[in-house]
N, C-alpha and C positions, 0 to 999 in steps of 0.2 A: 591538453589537460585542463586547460582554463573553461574550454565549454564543460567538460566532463563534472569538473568541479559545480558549475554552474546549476545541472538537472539535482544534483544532490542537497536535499533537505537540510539547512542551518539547524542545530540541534543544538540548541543553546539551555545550559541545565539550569536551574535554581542555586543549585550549589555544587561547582566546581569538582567539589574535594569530597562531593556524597553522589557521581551522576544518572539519579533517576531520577521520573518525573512522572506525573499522573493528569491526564486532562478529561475533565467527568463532559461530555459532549452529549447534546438531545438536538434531534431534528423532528417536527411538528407535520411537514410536508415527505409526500410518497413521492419518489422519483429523482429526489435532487443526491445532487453530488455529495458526498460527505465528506471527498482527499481525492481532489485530483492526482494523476499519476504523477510519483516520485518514488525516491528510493531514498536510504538514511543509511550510515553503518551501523547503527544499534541494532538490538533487536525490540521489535514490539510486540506487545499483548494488547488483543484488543477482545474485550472481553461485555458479550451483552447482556445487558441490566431486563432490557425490555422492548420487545417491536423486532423488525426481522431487518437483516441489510445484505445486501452481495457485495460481495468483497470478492477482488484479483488478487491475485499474487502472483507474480509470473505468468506458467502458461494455466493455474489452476483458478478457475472464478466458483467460488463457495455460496449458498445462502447461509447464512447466520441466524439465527433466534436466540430466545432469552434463556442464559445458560452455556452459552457457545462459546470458546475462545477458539478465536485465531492468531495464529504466533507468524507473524512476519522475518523472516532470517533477514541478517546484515545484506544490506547490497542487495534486495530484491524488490524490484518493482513490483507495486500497490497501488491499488484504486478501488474505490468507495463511492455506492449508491443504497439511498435508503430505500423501501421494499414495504416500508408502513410508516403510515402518521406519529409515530407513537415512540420511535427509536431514539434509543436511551443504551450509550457506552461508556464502558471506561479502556482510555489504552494509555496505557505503560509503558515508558520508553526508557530501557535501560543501558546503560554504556556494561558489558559483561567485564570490563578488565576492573571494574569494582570487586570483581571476587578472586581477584589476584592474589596467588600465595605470594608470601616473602623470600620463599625457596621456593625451588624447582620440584614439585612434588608430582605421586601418582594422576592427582586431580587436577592441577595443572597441565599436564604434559599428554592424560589422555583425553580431556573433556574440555577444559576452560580453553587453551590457546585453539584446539580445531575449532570450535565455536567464535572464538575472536577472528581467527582467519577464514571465518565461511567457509569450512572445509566440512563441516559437520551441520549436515540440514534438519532444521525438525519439521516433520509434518505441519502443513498449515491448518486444517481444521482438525477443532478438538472437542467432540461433542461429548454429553453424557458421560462425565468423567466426576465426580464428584470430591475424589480428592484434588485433582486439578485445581476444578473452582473453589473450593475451599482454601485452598493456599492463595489460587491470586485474592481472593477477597480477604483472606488476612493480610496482604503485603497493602491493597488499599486501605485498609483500617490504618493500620500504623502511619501512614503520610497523610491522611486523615487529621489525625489526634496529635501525632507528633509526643507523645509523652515520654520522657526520661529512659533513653533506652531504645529509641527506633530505630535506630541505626542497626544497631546488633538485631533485634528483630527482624528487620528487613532483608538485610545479608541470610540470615539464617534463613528465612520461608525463598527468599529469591535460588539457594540454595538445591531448597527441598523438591521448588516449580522446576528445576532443570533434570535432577536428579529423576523426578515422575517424568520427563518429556523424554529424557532420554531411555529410562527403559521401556517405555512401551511406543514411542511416539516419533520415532528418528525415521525421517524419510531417507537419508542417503547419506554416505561421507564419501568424501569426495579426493582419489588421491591427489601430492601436487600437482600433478601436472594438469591434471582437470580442472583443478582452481585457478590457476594459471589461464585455462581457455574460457575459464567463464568470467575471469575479471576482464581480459582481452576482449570478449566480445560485450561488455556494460560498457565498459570506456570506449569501444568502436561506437556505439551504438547512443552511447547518450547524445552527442550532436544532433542528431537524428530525432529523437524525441522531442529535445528541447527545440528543434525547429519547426515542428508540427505542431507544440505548444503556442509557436507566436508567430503561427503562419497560418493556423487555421484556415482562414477565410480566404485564403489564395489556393490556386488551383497547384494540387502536389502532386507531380508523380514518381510512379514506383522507381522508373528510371533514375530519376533525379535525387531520390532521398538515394537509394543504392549506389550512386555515384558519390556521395558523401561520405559513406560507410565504405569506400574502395572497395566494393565487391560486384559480383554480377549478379543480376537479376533474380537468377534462380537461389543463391546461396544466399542474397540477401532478405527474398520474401521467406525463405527455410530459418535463418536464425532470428527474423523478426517474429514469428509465432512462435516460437522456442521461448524467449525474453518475453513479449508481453500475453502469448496467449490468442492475438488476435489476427489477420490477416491485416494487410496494409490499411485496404479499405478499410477495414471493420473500423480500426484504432483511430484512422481521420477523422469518420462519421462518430464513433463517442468522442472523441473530443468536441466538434462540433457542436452537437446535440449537447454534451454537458450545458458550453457554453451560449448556448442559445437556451435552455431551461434557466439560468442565470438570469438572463436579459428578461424572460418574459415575465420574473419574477420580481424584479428589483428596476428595469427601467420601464423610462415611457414609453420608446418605441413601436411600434405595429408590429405585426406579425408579419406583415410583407417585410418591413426594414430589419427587425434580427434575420431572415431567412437569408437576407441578401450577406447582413453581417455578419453571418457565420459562416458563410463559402455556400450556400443552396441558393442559386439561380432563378431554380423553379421553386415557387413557393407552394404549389399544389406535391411537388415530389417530396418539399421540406415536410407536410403535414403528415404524410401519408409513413414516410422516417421515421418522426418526430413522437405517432401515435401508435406505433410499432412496436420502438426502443422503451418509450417510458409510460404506455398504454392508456395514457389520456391526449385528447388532441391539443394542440399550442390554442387557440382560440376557447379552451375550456380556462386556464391560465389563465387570459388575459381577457379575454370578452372579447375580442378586437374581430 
C-alpha cells in the first residue's frame, strides 16, 4: 500500500474546508512534458486557453486545442505533452465530496457518491461544447476575483459542470464489482509504474516488471495497455524520451551523455527515437 500510496499525486488544497484549486500553466516550447504520469483521487479539468497538447488518460491519448476540455476521473492515470509553442491551460482540481448533501438525497445517492467512488466515468474529451466552456470559465472567474460570495458561486456552476457532463458526456458506470477490479488492478500496478519512474535508465524487462505485479506475462502486458494505453515498451521509451527532452533542455550534458542517462546505449538509435517521438532531433535542442 505504501508504494501504491507513493505514484499518487499529493493534492494538497489552499483551503481545507473549501477543496478546489485552479493552476493557470503556459509552456513556450513544442514537445515538452507538461505532467508526467500520475494519478490523483480528484477529478480534474483541464481546460485550453490557447495552443494544442496531447493528453493520456488511461488507455485514450486526446489532442487538445483552444476551447477543449478534458476531464480526468478520480484514480486515472494521466500524462501531458505540449503539441505548440504557444500552450496556455487552466486545470481545475476538485475534491467532489465538496458537493455533499447533509442528507442522503436523490443527488447524492444517484450521482455525487458513484462519482466519489469512480464508479461513474465521464468521458475524457470534451470539445465544441459551449455551455461546458462557459461554466468552467465562470468557476475560474470566481477563484479569480474571490468576491463576497464565491463560494456559493462555485458550488453552484461546479454543480451545473457535472449536471451538463452527466447528460450528455458519461463514458461508463461501472457496477461494484468492476470497481472493485479496477481499483485491484491501480494498486497491483502502481509499483510497477513508479518503478519505471526511477528506474528508467536501467535495462527493464517485461518479465521482471510482470513479476512484480504477480502475474504472467501475457495478462500482465493485457492489463498494462488497459491502465496506461501503451505497450510495455511504448511506456519505458516515453518515459525516457520525456526525461531525456528534460536534460537537453535544462542541463549541460552532450547528447551522447543524456542518451546514455536515459537508458539508450546507442546514441545513433536514441536520435532516430528521440526525432520520431517529439519530431525534432536531440542536437536541434542542444547544438551538441
Amino acid at each position: 500500500m505504501e508504494k501504491f500510496e507513493a505514484l499518487r499525486e499529493p493534492m494538497d488544497m489552499p483551503d481545507p474546508h473549501f477543496p478546489i484549486k485552479l493552476h493557470r500553466t503556459a509552456f513556450k516550447e513544442q514537445g515538452v512534458v507538461i505532467f508526467p504520469h500520475h494519478f490523483h483521487e480528484h477529478l480534474e479539468f483541464l481546460y485550453i486557453v490557447a495552443g494544442e497538447a496531447s493528453i493520456e488518460c488511461g488507455s485514450t491519448t486526446m489532442t487538445a486545442s483552444a476551447g477543449d476540455l478534458i476531464v480526468v476521473n478520480s484514480n486515472e492515470l494521466h500524462y501531458g505533452t505540449s503539441l505548440s509553442p504557444d500552450l496556455y491551460y487552466y486545470a481545475l482540481i476538485a475534491d467532489i465530496s465538496l458537493l455533499h448533501s447533509q442528507s442522503v438525497d436523490a443527488a447524492e445517492t444517484k450521482f455525487i457518491t458513484p462519482i466519489i467512488q469512480n464508479r461513474l466515468l465521464l468521458q475524457n474529451y470534451i470539445g465544441d461544447d459551449s455551455k461546458v466552456s462557459s461554466c468552467m470559465l465562470a468557476i475560474v472567474n470566481e477563484l479569480e476575483h474571490r468576491e463576497f460570495g464565491y463560494e456559493l458561486a462555485i458550488k453552484s456552476e461546479l454543480y451545473r459542470l457535472l449536471t451538463l457532463l452527466l447528460r450528455g458526456h458519461v463514458a461508463t458506470v461501472l457496477t461494484q464489482d468492476e470497481y472493485a477490479e479496477r481499483m485491484k488492478n491501480i494498486e497491483r500496478f502502481a509499483p510497477v509504474f513508479q518503478h519505471i519512474e526511477q528506474h528508467y535508465k536501467e535495462e527493464l524487462s517485461v518479465d521482471m516488471l510482470a513479476a512484480m505485479a504477480n502475474l504472467s506475462r501475457y495478462h500482465f502486458s493485457r492489463l498494462f495497455k488497459e491502465l496506461s494505453g501503451h505497450t510495455v515498451t511504448e511506456y519505458i521509451t516515453t518515459t525516457r524520451l520525456g526525461q531525456a527532452d528534460y536534460l537537453l533542455r535544462h542541463s549541460p550534458l552532450t547528447v551522447s551523455e543524456i542518451a546514455v542517462a536515459t537508458g539508450f546505449n546507442d546514441i545513433y538509435y536514441f536520435s532516430r527515437t528521440f526525432k520520431k517521438h517529439k519530431k525534432v532531433s536531440p542536437s536541434s535542442l542542444r547544438g551538441n
